[in-house]
C-alpha positions in Angstrom: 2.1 3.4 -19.0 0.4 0.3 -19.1 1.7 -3.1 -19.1 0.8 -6.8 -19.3 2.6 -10.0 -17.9 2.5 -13.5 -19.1 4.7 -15.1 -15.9 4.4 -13.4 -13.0 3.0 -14.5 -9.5 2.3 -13.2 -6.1 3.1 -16.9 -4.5 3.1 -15.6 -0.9 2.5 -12.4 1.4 3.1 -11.9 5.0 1.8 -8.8 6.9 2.6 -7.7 10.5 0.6 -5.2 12.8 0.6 -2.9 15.3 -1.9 -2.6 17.9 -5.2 -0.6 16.9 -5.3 -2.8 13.4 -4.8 -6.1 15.2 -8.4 -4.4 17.0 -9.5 -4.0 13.6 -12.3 -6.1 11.2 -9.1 -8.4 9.9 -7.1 -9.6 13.0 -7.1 -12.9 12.8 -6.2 -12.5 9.5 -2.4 -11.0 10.1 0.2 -13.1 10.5 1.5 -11.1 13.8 0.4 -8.4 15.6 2.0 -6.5 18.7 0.2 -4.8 21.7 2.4 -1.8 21.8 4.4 0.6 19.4 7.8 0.3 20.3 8.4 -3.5 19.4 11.0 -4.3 22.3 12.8 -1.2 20.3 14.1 2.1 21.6 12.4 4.6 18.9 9.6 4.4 17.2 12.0 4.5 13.7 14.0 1.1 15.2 10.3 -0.6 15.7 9.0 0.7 12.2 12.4 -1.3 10.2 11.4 -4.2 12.8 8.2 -4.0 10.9 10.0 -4.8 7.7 12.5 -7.4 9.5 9.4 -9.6 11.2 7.5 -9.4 7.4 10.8 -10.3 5.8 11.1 -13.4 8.3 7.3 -14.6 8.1 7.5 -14.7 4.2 10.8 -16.3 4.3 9.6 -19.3 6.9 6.2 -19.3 5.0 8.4 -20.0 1.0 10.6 -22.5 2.5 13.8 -20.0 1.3 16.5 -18.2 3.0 17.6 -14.6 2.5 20.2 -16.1 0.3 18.0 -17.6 -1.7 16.4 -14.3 -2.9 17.9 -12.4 -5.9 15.9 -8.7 -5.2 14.5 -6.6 -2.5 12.6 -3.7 -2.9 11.3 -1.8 -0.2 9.8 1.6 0.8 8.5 3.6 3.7 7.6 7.4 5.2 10.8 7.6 7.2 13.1 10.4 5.7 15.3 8.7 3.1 13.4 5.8 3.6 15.5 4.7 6.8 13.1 1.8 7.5 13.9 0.3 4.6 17.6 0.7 4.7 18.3 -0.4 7.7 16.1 -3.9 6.7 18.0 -3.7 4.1 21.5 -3.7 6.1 20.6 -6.6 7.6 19.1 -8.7 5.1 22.3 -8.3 2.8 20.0 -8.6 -0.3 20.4 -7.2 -4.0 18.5 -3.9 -3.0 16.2 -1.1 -4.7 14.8 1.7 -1.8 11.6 3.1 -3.4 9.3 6.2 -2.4 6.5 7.2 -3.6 4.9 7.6 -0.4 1.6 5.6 0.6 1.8 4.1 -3.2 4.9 2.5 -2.5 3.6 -0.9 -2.2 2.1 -1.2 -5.7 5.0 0.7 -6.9 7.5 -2.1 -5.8 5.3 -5.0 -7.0 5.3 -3.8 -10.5 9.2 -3.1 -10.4 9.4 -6.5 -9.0 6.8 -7.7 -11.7 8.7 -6.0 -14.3 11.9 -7.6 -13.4 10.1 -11.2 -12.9 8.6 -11.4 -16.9 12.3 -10.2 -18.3 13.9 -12.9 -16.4 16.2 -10.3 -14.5 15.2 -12.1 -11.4 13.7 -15.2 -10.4 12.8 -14.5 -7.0 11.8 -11.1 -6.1 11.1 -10.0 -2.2 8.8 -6.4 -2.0 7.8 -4.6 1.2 6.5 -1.7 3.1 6.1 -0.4 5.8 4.4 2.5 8.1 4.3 3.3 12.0 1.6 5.8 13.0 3.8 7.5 15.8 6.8 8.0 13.7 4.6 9.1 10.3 2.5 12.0 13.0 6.4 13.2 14.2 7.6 13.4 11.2 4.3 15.0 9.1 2.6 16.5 11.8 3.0 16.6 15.5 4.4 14.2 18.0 1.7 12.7 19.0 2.5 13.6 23.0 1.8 17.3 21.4 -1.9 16.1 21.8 -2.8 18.7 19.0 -7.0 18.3 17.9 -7.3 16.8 14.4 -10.0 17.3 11.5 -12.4 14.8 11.2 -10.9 14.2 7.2 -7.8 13.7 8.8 -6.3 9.6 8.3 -4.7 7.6 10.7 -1.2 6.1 9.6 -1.5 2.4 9.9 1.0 0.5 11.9 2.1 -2.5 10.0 4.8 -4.3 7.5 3.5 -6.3 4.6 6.1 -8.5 2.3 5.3 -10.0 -1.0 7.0 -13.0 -3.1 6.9 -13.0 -6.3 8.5 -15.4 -9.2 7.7 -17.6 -12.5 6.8 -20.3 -10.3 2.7 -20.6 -10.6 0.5 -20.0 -8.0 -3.2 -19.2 -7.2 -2.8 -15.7 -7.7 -0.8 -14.1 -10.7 0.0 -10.7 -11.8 -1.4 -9.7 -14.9 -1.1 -6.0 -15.8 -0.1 -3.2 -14.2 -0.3 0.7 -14.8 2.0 3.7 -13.8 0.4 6.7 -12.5 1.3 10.8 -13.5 1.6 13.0 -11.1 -1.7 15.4 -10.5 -1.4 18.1 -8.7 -5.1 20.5 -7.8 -3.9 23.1 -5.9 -4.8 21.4 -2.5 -2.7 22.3 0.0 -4.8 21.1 3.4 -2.3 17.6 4.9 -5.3 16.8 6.5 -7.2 16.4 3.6 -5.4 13.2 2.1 -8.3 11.7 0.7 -9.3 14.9 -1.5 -5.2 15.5 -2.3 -5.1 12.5 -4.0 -8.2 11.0 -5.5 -7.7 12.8 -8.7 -4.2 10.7 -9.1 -6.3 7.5 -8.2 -9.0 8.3 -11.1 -6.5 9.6 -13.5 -4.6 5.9 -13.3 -8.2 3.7 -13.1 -9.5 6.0 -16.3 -5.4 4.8 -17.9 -5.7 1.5 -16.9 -8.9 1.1 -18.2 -8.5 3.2 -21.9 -4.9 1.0 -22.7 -6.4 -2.3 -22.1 -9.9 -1.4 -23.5 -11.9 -2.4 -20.6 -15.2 -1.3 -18.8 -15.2 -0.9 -15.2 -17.3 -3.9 -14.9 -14.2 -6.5 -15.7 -13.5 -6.2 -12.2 -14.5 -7.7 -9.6 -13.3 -5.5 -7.0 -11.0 -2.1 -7.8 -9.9 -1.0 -4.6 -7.4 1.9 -3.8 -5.6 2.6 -0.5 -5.7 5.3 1.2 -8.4 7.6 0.7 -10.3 7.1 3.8 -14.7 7.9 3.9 -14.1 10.8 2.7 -11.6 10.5 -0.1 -13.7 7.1 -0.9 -16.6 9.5 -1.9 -14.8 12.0 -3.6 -13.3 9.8 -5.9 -17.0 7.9 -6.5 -17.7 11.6 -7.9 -14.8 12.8 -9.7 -14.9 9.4 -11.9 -18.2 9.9 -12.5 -18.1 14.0 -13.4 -14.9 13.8 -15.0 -15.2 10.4 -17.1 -19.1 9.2 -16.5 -17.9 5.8 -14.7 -19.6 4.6 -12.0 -17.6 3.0 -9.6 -20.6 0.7 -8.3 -17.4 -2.2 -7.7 -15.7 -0.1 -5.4 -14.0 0.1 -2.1 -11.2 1.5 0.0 -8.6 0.0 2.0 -8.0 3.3 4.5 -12.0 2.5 5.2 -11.6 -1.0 5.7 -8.7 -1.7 7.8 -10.0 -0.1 11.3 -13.2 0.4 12.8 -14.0 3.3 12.4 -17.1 3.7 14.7 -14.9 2.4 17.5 -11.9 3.3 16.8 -10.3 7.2 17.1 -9.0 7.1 13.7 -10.6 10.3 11.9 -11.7 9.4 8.3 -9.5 5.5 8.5 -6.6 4.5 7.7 -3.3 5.7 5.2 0.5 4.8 4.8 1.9 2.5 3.0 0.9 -0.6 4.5 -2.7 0.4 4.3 -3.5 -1.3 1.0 -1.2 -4.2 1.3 -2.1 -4.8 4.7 -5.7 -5.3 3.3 -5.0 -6.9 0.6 -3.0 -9.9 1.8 -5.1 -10.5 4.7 -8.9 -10.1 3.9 -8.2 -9.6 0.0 -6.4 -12.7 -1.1 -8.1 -14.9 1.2 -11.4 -14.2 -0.4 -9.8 -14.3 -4.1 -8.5 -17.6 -3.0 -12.0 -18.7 -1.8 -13.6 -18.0 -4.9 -15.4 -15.2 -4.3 -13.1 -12.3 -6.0 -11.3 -13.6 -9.1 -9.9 -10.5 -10.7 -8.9 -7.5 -8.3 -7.6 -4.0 -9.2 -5.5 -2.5 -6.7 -4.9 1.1 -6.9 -2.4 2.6 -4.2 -2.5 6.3 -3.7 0.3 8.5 -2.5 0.7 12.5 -1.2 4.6 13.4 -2.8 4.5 16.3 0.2 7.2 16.8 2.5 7.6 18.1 6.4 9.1 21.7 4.1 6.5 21.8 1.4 3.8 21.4 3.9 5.2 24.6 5.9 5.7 26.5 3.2 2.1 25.7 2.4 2.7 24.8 -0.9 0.4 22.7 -3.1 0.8 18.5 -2.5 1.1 16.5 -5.6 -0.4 13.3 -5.9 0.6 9.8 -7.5 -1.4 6.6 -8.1 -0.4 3.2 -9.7 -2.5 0.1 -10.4 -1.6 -3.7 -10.2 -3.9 -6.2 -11.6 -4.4 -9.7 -9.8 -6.3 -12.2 -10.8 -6.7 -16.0 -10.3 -5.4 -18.5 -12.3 -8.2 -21.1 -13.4 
């Protein structure tokens, strides 16, 4: 389902870090970044809701608003029943929609925020994510003190929080159409094959997004999805181009952008659902705001698997949605 907006912005982000990003091409770019992973917190889950909390706070400082102020937060994460989220949630004492769609949460809850934005259901709208590598790997995998070797396709779950604003009130950047994804589902049933689990979801929604607004590839300055990784990033170049002749010449990846990945032990890059946004309101917007990207495609990517499904080695279905910024002239 595709759908266009007439009065919706993005008027501020804020995005927080954990320590192997804040190594990464974009540091200077985040607005805070810390040198461990427990935050000052006792468990990795406490310092992945801090994640949310510090975002929450940044954005709020950086709008000039309070938490009162704010008629709608949405928020999602890895944690089981999103637990990140809710406990942000407790404390911020906001309106409140938990979302999941795992690492495509963050495109997810900008177009519900959109959505609610153009209707007039609310005038100020909050969205965040959030991910924390050591927590995501307990959860998913193994602990990471289990030391277990990983596949070179495997991703690394970024560390991070990342808030968005939006409202009526113009801006630089505004919202203009946005497309919800269908569930694909190949068969796959490797978890540390992400980017091949869900590249068919991410062409399935850019082929959509494309066909209902009658637009070639080429409209775009930029289409970039989020958590593919190299390897992922290269199946997708494929697939569109077997499956629905497009060449994706104006193409990159988040999950290969975020980290360095010659330096870095992160496998194939980065994934979770901070990844894209993480990207995006860092490096992104600042170059959109420069001049030099005027109309972005974001395409976040998420694996619907659970810690069960993934024992009982079951197949891992795959969801994508798309979010169209672009800058108002």
């Amino acid at each position: 389902m595709t759908t266009k907006y007439n009065n919706v912005y993005l008027n501020e982000t804020s995005t927080v870090t954990g320590p192997y990003e804040s190594k990464g091409p974009f540091s200077k770019l985040y607005d805070k970044s810390y040198d461990e992973f427990y935050f000052n917190t006792k468990t990795w889950e406490q310092a992945e809701s801090k994640l949310i909390d510090d975002s929450v706070d940044i954005l709020l400082a950086k709008i000039g608003k309070t938490k009162f102020d704010i008629d709608l937060f949405i928020s999602g994460d890895l944690l089981n029943q999103i637990t990140a989220s809710n406990y942000a949630a407790s404390r911020l004492k906001i309106p409140y929609l938990g979302i999941y769609n795992a690492c495509a949460s963050s495109v997810e809850g900008l177009i519900i925020g959109a959505n609610f934005v153009e209707q007039g259901q609310a005038n100020s709208v909050i969205t965040s994510v959030s991910s924390h590598n050591n927590s995501a790997e307990k959860q998913f995998r193994y602990p990471v003190e289990y030391g277990g070797p990983k596949r070179k396709t495997t991703t690394f779950t970024t560390t991070g929080g990342a808030s968005a604003y939006l409202s009526q009130e113009k801006s630089d950047i505004r919202i203009e159409s946005s497309t919800i994804g269908v569930v694909e589902d190949l068969g796959i049933t490797d978890v540390y094959s992400m980017g091949a689990v869900m590249a068919p979801a991410a062409a399935s929604t850019i082929y959509k997004h494309l066909s209902d607004l009658k637009r070639e590839v080429g409209y775009y300055d930029l289409i970039l999805t989020g958590d593919l990784g190299i390897y992922g990033k290269k199946i997708l170049k494929e697939y569109m181009k077997v499956e629905y002749n497009i060449d994706l010449n104006n193409y990159d990846d988040a999950a290969s952008m975020i980290f360095d990945i010659e330096k870095e032990p992160v496998y194939s890059g980065g994934s979770g659902p901070a990844c894209l946004p993480l990207v995006t309101y860092s490096y992104i917007l600042s170059e959109m705001k420069k001049g030099n990207l005027k109309r972005v495609l974001l395409v976040a990517t998420g694996a619907l698997m659970s810690p069960t499904t993934v024992n009982q080695k079951l197949s891992i279905p795959s969801i994508a949605h798309a979010i169209s910024l672009e800058v108002v002239s």
